[in-house]
N, C-alpha and C positions, 0 to 999 in steps of 0.2 A: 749620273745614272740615267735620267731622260735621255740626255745624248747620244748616251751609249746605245741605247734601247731604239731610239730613231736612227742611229746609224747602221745596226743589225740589220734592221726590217729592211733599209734600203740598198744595203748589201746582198739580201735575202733575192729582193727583188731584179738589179740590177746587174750581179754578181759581178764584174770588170768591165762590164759596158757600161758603164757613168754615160750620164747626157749631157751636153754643155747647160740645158735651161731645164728647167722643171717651173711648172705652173703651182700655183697654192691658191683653192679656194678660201679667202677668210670673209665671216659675217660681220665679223667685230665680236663675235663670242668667247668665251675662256678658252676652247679647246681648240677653235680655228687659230686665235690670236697666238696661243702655246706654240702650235703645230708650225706659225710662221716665223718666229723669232727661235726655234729649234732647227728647221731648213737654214736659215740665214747663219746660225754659231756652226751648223755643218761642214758648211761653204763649200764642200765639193762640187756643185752649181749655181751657176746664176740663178735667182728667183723671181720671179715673174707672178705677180698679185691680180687677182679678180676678185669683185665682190659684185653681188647681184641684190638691187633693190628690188622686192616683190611690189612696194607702193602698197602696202596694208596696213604699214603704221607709219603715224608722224616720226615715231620714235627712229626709228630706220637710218635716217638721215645723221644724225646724230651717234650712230653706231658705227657708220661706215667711215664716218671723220675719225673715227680712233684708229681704223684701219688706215688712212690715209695718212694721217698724221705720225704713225708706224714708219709709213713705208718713206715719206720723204725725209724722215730723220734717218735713215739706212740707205739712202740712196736706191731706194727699189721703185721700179714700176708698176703704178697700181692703176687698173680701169675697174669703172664701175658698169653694169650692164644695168637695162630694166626689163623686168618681167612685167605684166598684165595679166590677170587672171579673166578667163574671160567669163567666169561666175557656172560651168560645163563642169559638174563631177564633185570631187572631194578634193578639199580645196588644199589639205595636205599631200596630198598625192599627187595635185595637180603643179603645186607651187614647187615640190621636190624634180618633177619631170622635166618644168620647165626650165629649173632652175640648171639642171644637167645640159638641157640643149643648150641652150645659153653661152654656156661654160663651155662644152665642145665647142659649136662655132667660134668663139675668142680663142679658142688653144690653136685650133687649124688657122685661122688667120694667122696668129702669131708665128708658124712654124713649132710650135709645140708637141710634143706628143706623148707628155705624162703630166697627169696632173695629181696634186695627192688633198688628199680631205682630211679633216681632224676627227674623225669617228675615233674611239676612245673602247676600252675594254666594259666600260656603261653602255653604253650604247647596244653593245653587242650581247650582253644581257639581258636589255630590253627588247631587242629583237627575238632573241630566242622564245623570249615570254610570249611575245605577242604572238609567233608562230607556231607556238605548242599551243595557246589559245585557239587558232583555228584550224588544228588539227594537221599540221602541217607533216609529210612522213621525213625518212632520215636525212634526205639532202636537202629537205628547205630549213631543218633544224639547224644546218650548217652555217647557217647566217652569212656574214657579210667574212671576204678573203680579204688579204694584206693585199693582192694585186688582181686586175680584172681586165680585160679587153673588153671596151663597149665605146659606141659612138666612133669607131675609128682610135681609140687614145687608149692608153692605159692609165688605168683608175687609181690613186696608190692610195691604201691608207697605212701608214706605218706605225697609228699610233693606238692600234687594236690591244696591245698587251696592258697599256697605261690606264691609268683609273682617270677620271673626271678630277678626284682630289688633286692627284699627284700634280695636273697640268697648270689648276689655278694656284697653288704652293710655289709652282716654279715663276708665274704670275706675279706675284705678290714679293718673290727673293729677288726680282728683277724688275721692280717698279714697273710694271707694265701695267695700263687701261686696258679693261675690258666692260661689254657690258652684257647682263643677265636679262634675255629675251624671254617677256612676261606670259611668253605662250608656253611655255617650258613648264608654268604652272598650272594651266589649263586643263582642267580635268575632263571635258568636249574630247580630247583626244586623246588616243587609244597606248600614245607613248609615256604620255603624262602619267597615265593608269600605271603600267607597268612599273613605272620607275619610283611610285608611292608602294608597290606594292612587296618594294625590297623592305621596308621594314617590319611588317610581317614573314617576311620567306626568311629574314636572315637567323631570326634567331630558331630556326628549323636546321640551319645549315644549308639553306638556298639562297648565299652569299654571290654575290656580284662574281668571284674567282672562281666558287663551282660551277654554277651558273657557264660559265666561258669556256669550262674544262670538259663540260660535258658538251658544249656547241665542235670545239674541237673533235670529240673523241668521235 
């Protein structure tokens, strides 16, 4: 069913122009590590691995070995980048921007020119929240697209229909390591809120799927 659902999106996207490579951001997270062992069962392209250390936590280092540890039992190519914060701004805002440039620069080296992310049909719920929070009018409601032009690349996230559950399920039927980045819990930021705040909305019927159907609609 995943597969099927990751094959759609990227048919959606790619429609009979297939690429030979495609790029995959993974953290070492449930939804990036899902998203790269789903590209690789695809196999309609080569897959080409980046992970990006921020250097904010010891932990990091140890997240990214599952990722690498992934990749050289699949035979894949993995680089790892580092970011620096230079301590200028919001340090989520700042750690996600850099994290992009980063990522384009290694894709244009590499000859790359799609790269896809593990964004999740969660996620996209959380964003809506946080952008109805600040009052955002009908297109910034629209949240986040299965594909996007930016940095010179196309952005792919294919796995916008899929819940968070589904991805770590597929995890766990497939012996796969992941780990749960402890900032996720973090109530300081503004995603962390949102995504506490589904257990109040849901039994409203401001479920994770409404939620998405109305970012859609």
């Amino acid at each position: 069913m995943l597969l099927t659902q990751l094959s759609d999106a990227l048919e959606r996207a790619f429609g009979a122009d297939i690429p030979e490579r495609i790029g995959v951001a993974v953290s070492g997270g449930g939804d990036s590590m899902a998203l790269l062992d789903l590209l690789r069962q695809w196999g309609r392209a080569e897959v080409a691995v980046v992970s990006v250390n921020h250097g904010l936590r010891p932990e990091a280092s140890d997240e990214l070995a599952l990722v690498a540890d992934y990749a050289a039992q699949h035979d894949l190519k993995h680089d790892v980048l580092q970011w620096k914060w230079n301590g200028v701004g919001n340090l989520q805002n700042a750690a996600r921007d850099g994290r992009r440039q980063a990522i384009a620069a290694w894709a244009k080296g590499h000859g790359l020119h799609h790269v896809a992310l593990g964004h999740t049909q969660d996620d996209q719920a959380e964003t809506f929240l946080m952008r109805l929070s600040r009052g955002s009018g009908v297109e910034g409601l629209t949240c986040m697209s299965e594909v996007r032009a930016r940095d010179g690349l196309t952005w792919l996230r294919p796995l916008l229909e899929v819940t968070r559950g589904d991805l770590r399920q597929h995890l766990r039927e497939n012996n796969i390591f992941w780990a749960d980045d402890p900032s996720n819990e973090d109530t300081r930021f503004d995603r962390v809120k949102a995504r506490r705040m589904f257990e109040t909305l849901a039994p409203l019927g401001l479920t994770v799927d409404r939620l998405t159907q109305t970012a859609d609609h």
